[in-house]
ROVEXFI-575555 format. One record per atom (N, C-alpha, C): residue number from 0; residue in three letters; atom name; y, z, x. Coordinates in Angstrom, 2 decimals. Atoms other than C-alpha are relative to their C-alpha. Layout:
BEGIN
+------+------+------+---------+---------+---------+
: doba : pati : rodo :      c2 :      c3 :      c1 :
+------+------+------+---------+---------+---------+
:  NUM :  ALA :   CA :       Y :       Z :       X :
...
+------+------+------+---------+---------+---------+
REM end
This chain:
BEGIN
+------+------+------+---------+---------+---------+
: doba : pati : rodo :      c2 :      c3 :      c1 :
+------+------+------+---------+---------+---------+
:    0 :  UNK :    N :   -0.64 :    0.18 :    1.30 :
:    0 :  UNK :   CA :  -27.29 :  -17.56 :   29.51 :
:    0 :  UNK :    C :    1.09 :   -1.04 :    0.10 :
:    1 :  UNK :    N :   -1.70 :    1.11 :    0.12 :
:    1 :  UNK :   CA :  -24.44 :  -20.09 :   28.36 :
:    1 :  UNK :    C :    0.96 :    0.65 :   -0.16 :
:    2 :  UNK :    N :   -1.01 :   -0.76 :    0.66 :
:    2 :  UNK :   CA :  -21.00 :  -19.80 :   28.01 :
:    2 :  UNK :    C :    0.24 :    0.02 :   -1.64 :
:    3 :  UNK :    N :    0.04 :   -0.48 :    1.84 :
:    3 :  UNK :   CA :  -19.73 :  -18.67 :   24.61 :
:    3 :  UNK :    C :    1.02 :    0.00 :    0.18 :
:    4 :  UNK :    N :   -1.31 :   -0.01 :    0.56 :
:    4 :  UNK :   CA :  -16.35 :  -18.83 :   23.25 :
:    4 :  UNK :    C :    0.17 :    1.70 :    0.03 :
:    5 :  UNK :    N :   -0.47 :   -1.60 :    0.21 :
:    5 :  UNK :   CA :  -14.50 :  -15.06 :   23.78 :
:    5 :  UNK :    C :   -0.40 :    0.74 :   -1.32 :
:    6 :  UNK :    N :   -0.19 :   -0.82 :    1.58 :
:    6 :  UNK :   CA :  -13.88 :  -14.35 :   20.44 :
:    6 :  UNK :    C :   -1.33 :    0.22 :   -0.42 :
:    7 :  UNK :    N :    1.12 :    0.06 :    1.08 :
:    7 :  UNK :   CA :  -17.42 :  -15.11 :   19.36 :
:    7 :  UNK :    C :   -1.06 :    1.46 :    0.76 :
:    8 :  UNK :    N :    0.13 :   -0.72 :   -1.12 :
:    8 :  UNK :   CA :  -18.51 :  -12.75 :   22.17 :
:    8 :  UNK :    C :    0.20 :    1.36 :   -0.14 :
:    9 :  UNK :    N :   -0.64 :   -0.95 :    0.48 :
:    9 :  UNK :   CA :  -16.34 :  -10.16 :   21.56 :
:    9 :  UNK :    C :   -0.60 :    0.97 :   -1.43 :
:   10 :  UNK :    N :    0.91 :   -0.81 :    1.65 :
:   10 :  UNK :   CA :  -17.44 :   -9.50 :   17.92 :
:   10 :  UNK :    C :   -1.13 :   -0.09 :    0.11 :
:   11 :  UNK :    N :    1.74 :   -0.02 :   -0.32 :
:   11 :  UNK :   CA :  -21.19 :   -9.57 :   18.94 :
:   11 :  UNK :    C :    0.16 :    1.73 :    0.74 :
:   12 :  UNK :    N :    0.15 :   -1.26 :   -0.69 :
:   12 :  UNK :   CA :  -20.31 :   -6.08 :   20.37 :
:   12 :  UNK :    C :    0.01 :    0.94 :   -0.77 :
:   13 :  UNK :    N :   -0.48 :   -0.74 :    1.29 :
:   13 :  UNK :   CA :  -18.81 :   -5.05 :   17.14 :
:   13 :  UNK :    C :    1.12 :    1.05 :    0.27 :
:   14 :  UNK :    N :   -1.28 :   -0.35 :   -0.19 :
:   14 :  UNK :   CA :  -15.77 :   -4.34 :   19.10 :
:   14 :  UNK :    C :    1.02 :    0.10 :   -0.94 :
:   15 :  UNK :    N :   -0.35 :    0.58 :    0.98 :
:   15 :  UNK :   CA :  -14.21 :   -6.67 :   17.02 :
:   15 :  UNK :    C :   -0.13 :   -0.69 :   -1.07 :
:   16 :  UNK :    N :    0.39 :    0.59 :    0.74 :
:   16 :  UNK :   CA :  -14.09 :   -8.77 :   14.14 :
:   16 :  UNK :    C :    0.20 :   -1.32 :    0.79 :
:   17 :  UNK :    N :   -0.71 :    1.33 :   -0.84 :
:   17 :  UNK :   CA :  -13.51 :  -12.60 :   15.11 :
:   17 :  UNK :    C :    0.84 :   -0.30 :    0.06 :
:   18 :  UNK :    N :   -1.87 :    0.50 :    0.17 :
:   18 :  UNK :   CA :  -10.25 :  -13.02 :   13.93 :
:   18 :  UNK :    C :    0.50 :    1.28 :    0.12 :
:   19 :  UNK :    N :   -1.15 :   -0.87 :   -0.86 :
:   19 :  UNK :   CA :   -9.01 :   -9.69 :   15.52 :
:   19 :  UNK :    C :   -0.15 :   -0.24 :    1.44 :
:   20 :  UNK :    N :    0.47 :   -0.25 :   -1.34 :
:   20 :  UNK :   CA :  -10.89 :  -10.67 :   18.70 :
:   20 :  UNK :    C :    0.91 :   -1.49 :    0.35 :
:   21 :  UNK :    N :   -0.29 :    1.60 :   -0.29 :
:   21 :  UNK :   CA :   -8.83 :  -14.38 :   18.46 :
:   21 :  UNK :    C :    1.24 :    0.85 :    0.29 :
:   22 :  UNK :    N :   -1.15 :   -0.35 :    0.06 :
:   22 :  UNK :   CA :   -5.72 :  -11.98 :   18.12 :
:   22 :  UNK :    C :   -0.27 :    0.95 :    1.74 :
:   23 :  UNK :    N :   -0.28 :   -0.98 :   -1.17 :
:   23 :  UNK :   CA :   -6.25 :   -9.44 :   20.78 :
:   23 :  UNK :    C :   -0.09 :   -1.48 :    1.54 :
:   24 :  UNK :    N :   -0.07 :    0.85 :   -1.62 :
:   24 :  UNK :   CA :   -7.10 :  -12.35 :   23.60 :
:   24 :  UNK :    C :    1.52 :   -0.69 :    0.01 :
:   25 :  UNK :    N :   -0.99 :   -0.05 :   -0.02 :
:   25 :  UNK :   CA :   -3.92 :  -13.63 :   22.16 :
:   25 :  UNK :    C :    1.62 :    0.71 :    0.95 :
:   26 :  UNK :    N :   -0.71 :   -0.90 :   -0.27 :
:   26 :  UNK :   CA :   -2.08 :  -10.78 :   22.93 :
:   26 :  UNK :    C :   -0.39 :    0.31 :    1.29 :
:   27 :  UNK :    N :    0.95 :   -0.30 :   -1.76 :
:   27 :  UNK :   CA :   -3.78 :  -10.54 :   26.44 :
:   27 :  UNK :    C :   -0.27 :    1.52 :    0.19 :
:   28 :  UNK :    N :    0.37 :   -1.51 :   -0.48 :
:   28 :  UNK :   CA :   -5.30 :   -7.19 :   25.66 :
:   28 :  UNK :    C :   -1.75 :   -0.50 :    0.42 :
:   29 :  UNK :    N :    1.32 :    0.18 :   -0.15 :
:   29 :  UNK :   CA :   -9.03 :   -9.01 :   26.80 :
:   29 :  UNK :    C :    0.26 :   -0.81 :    1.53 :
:   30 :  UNK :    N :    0.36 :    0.79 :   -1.58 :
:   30 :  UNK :   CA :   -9.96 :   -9.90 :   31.02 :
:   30 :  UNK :    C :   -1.07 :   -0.57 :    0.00 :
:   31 :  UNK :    N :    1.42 :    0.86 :   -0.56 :
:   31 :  UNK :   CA :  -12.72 :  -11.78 :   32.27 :
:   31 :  UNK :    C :    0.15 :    0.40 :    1.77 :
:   32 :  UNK :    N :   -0.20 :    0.13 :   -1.58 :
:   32 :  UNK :   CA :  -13.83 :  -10.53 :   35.56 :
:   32 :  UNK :    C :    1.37 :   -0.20 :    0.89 :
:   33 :  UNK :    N :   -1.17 :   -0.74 :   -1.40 :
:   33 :  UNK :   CA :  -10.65 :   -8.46 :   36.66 :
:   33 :  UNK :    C :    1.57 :   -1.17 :   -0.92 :
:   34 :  UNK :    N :   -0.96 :    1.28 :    0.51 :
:   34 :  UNK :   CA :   -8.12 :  -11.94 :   34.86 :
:   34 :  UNK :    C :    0.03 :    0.09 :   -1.37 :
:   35 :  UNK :    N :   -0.52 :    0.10 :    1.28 :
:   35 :  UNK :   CA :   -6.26 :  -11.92 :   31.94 :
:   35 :  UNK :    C :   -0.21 :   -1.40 :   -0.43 :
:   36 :  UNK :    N :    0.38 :    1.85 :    0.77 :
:   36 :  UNK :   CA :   -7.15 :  -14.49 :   29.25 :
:   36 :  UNK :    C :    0.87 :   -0.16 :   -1.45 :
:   37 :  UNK :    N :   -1.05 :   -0.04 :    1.43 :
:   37 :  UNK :   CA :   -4.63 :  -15.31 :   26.31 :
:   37 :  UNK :    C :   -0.30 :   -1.43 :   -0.60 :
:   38 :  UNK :    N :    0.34 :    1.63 :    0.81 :
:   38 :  UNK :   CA :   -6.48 :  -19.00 :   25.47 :
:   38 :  UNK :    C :   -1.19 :    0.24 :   -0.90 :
:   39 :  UNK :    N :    1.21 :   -0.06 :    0.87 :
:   39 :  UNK :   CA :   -8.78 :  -19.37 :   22.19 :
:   39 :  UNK :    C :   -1.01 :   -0.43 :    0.62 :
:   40 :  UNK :    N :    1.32 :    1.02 :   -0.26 :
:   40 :  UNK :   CA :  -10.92 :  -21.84 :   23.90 :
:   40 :  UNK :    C :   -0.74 :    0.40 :    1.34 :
:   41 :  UNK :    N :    0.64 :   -0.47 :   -1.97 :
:   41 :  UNK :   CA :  -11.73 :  -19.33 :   27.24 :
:   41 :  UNK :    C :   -1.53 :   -0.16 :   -0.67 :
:   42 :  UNK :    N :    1.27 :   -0.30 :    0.40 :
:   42 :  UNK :   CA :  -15.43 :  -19.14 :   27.27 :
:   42 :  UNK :    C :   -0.28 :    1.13 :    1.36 :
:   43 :  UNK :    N :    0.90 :   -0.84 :   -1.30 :
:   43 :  UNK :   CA :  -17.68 :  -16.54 :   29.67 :
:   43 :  UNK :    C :   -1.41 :   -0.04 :   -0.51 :
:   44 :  UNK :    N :    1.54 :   -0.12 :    0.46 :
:   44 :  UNK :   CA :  -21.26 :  -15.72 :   29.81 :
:   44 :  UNK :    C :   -0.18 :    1.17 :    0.74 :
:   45 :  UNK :    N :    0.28 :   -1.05 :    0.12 :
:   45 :  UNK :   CA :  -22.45 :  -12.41 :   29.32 :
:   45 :  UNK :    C :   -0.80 :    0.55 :    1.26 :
:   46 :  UNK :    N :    0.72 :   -0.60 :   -1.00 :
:   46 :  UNK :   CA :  -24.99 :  -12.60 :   32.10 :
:   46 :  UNK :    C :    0.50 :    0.05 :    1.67 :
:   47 :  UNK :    N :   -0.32 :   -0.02 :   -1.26 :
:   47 :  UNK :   CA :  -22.76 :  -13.37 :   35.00 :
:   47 :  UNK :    C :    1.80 :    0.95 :   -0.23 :
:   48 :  UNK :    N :   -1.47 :   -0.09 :    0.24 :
:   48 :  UNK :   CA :  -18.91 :  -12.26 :   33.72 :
:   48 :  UNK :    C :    0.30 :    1.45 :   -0.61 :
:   49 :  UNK :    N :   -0.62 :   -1.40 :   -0.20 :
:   49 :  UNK :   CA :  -17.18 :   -8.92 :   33.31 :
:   49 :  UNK :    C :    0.78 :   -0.27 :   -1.14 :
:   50 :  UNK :    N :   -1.23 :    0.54 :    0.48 :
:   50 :  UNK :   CA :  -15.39 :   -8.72 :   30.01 :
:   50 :  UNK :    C :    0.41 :    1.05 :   -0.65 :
:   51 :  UNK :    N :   -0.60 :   -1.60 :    0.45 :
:   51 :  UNK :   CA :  -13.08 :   -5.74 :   29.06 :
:   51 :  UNK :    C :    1.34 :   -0.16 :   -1.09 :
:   52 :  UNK :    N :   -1.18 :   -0.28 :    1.17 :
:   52 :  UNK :   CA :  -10.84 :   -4.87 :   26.03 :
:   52 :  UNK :    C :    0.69 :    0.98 :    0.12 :
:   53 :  UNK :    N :   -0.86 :   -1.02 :    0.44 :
:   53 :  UNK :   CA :   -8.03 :   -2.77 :   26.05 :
:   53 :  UNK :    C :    0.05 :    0.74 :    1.88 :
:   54 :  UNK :    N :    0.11 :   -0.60 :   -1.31 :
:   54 :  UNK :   CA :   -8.96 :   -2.19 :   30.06 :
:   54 :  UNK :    C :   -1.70 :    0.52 :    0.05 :
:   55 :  UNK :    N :    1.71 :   -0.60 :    0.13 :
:   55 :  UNK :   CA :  -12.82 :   -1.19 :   28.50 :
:   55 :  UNK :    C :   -1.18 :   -1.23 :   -0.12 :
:   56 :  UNK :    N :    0.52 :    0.77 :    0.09 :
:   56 :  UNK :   CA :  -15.55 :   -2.81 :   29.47 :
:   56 :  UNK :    C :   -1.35 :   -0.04 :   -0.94 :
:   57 :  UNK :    N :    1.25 :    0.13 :    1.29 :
:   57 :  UNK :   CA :  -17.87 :   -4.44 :   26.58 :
:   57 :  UNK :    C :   -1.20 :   -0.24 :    0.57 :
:   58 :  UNK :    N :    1.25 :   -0.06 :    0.11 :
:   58 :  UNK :   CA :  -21.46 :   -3.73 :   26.33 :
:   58 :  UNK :    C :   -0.69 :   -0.84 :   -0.73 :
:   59 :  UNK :    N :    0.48 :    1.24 :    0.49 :
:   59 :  UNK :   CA :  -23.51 :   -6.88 :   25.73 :
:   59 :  UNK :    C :   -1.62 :    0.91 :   -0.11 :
:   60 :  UNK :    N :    1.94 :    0.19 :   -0.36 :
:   60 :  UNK :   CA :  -27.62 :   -6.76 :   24.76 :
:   60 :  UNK :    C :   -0.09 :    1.73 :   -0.82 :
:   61 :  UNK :    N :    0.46 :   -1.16 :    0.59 :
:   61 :  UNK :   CA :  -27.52 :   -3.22 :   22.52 :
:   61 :  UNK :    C :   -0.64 :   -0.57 :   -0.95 :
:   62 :  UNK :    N :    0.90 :    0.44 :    1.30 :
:   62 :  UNK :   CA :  -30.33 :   -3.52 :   19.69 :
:   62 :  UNK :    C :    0.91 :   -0.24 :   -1.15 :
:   63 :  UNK :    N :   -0.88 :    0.17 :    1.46 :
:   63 :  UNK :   CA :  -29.00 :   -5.14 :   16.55 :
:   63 :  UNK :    C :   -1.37 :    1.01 :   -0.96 :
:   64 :  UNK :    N :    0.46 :   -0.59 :    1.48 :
:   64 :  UNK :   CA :  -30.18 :   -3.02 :   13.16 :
:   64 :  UNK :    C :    0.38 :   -0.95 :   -0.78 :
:   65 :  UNK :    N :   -0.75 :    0.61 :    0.90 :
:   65 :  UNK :   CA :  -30.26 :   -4.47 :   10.39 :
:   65 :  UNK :    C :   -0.77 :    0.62 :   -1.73 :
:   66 :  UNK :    N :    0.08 :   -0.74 :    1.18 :
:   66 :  UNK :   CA :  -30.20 :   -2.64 :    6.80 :
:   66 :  UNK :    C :    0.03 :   -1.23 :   -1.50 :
:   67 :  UNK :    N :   -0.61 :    0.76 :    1.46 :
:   67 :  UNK :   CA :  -31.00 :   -4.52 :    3.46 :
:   67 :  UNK :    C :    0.16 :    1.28 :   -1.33 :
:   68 :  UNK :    N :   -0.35 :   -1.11 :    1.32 :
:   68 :  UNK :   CA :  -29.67 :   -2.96 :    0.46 :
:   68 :  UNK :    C :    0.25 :   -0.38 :   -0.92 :
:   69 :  UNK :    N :   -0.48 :    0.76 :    1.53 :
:   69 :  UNK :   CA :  -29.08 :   -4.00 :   -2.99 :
:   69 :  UNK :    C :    0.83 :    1.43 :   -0.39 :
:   70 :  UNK :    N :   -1.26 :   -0.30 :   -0.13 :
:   70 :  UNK :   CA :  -25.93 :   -3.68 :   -3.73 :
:   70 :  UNK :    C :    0.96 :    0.43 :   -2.23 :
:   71 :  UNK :    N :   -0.68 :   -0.21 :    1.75 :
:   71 :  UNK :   CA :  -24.91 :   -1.85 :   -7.29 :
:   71 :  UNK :    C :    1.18 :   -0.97 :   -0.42 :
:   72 :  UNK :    N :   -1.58 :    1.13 :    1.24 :
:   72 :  UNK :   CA :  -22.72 :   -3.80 :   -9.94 :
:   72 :  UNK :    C :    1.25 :    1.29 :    0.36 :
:   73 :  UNK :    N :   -1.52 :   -0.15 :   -0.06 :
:   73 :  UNK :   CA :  -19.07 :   -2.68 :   -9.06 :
:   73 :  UNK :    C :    0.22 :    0.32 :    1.69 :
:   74 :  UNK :    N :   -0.05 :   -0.80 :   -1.58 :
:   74 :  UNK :   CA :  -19.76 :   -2.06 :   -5.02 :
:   74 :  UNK :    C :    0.22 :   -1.50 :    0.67 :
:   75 :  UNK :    N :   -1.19 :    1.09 :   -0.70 :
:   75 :  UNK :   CA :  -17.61 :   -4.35 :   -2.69 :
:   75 :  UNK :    C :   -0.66 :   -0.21 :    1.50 :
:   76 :  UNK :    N :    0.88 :    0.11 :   -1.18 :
:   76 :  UNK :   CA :  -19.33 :   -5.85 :    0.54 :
:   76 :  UNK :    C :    0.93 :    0.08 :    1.00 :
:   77 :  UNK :    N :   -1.16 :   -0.29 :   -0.95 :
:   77 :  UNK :   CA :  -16.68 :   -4.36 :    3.27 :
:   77 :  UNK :    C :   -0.14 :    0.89 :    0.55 :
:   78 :  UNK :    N :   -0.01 :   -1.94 :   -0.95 :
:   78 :  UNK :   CA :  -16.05 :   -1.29 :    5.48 :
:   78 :  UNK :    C :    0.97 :    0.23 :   -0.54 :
:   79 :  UNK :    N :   -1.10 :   -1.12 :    0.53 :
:   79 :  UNK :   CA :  -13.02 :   -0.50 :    3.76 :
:   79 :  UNK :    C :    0.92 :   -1.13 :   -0.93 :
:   80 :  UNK :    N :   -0.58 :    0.78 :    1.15 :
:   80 :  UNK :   CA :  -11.23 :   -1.94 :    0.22 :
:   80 :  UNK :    C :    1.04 :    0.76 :   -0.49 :
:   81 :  UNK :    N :   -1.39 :   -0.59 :    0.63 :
:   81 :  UNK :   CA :   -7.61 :   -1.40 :   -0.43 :
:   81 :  UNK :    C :    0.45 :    0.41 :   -1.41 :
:   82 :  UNK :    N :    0.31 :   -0.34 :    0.95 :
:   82 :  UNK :   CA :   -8.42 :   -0.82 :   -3.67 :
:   82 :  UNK :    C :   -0.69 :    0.93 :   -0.48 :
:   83 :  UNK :    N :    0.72 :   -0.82 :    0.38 :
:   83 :  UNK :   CA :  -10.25 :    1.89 :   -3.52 :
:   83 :  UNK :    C :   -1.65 :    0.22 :   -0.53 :
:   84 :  UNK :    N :    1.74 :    0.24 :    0.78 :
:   84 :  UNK :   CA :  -13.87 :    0.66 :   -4.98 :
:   84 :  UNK :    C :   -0.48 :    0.12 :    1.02 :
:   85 :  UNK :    N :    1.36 :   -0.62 :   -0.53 :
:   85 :  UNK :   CA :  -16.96 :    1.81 :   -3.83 :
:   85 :  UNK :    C :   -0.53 :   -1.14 :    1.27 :
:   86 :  UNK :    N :    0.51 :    0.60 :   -1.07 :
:   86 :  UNK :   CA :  -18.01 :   -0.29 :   -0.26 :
:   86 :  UNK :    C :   -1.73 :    0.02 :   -0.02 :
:   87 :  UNK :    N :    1.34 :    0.00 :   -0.59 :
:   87 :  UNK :   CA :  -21.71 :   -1.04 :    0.85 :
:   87 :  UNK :    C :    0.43 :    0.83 :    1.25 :
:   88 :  UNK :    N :    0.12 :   -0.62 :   -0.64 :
:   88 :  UNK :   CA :  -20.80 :    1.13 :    3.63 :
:   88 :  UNK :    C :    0.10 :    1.65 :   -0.63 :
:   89 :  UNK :    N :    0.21 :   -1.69 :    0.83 :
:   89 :  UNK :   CA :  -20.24 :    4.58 :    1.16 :
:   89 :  UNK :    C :   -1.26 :    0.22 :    0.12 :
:   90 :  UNK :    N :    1.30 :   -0.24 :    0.57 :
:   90 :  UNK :   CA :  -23.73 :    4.00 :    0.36 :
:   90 :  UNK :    C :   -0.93 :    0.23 :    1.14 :
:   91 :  UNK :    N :    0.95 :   -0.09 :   -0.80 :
:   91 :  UNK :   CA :  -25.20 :    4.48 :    3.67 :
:   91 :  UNK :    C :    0.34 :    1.27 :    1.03 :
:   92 :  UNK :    N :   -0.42 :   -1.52 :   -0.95 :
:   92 :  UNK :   CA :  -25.86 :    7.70 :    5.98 :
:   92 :  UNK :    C :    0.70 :   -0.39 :    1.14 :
:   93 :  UNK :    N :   -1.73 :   -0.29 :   -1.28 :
:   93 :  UNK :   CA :  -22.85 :    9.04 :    8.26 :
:   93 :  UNK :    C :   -0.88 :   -1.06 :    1.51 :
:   94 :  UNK :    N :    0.05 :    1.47 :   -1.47 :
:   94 :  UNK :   CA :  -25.32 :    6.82 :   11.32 :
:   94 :  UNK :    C :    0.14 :   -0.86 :   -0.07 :
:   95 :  UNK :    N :   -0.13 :    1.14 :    0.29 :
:   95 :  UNK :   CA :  -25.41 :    4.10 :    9.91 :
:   95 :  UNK :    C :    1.29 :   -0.90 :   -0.29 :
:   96 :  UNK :    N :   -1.54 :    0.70 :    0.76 :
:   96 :  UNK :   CA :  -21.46 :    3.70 :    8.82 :
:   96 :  UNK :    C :    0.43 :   -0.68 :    1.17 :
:   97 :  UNK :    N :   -0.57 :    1.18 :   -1.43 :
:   97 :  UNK :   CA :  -21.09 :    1.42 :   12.48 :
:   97 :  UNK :    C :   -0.59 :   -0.84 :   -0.55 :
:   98 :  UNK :    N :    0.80 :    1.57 :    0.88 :
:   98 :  UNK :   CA :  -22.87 :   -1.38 :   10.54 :
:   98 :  UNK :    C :    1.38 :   -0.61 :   -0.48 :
:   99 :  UNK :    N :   -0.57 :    0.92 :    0.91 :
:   99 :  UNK :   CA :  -21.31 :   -4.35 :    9.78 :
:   99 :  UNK :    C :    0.03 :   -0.50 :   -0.90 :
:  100 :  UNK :    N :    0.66 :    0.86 :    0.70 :
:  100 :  UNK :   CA :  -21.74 :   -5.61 :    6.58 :
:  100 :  UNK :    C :    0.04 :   -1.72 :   -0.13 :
:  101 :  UNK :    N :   -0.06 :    1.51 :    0.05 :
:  101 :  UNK :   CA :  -22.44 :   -9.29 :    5.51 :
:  101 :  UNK :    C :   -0.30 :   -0.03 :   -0.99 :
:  102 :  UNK :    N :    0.63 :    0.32 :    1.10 :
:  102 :  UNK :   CA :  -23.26 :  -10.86 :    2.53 :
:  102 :  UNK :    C :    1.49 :   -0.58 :   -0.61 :
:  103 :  UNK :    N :   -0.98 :    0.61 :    0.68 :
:  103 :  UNK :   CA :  -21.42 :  -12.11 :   -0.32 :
:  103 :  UNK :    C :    1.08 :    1.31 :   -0.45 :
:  104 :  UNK :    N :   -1.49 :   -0.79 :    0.19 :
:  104 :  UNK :   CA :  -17.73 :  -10.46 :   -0.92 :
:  104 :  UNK :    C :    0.21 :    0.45 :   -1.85 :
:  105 :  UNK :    N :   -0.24 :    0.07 :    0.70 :
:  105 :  UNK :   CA :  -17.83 :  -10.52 :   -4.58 :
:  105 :  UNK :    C :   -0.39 :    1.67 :   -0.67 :
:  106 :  UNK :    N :   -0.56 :   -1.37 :    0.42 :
:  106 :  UNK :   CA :  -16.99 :   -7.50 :   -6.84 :
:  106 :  UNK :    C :   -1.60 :    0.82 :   -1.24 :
+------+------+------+---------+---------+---------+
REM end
């Protein structure tokens, strides 16, 4: 495999998102093989490199799922809306609520 940029890496685990995974290497809560990394631009590759969050090490290569759903008029494409409205994740059974959604954001 190639290297890959951390962050992009990181959220492929569904650890993180990308821009918490740009923050945590920041914050040097992410190693590479045992070494702290606090630069955006580290890269590793999954098939030779060790890479742990928080001291835990991430699990690369689990099956992606992937759920389509049409998405009722007033339901918000997120895992969680400070507002209170109805998510594409309400709508799906208690296994399924580790899904990420995607799609368009609009209300």
């Amino acid at each position: 495999m190639a290297q890959e940029r951390l962050q992009k890496l990181i959220s492929q685990t569904g650890a993180l998102s990308r821009r918490k995974a740009e923050d945590a290497i920041v914050a040097g809560r992410v190693t590479v093989n045992g070494q702290l990394v606090r630069e955006l631009g580290a890269k590793a590759d999954i098939a030779v490199d060790s890479i742990a969050l928080d001291g835990k090490p991430l699990l690369f290569g689990e099956p992606r799922i992937t759920v389509a759903l049409h998405k009722p008029t007033g339901t918000v494409t997120t895992r969680e809306d400070p507002q209170g409205r109805t998510t594409v994740i309400d709508l799906l059974p208690t296994p399924l609520r580790k899904l990420r959604p995607v799609g368009r954001l609009d209300y």
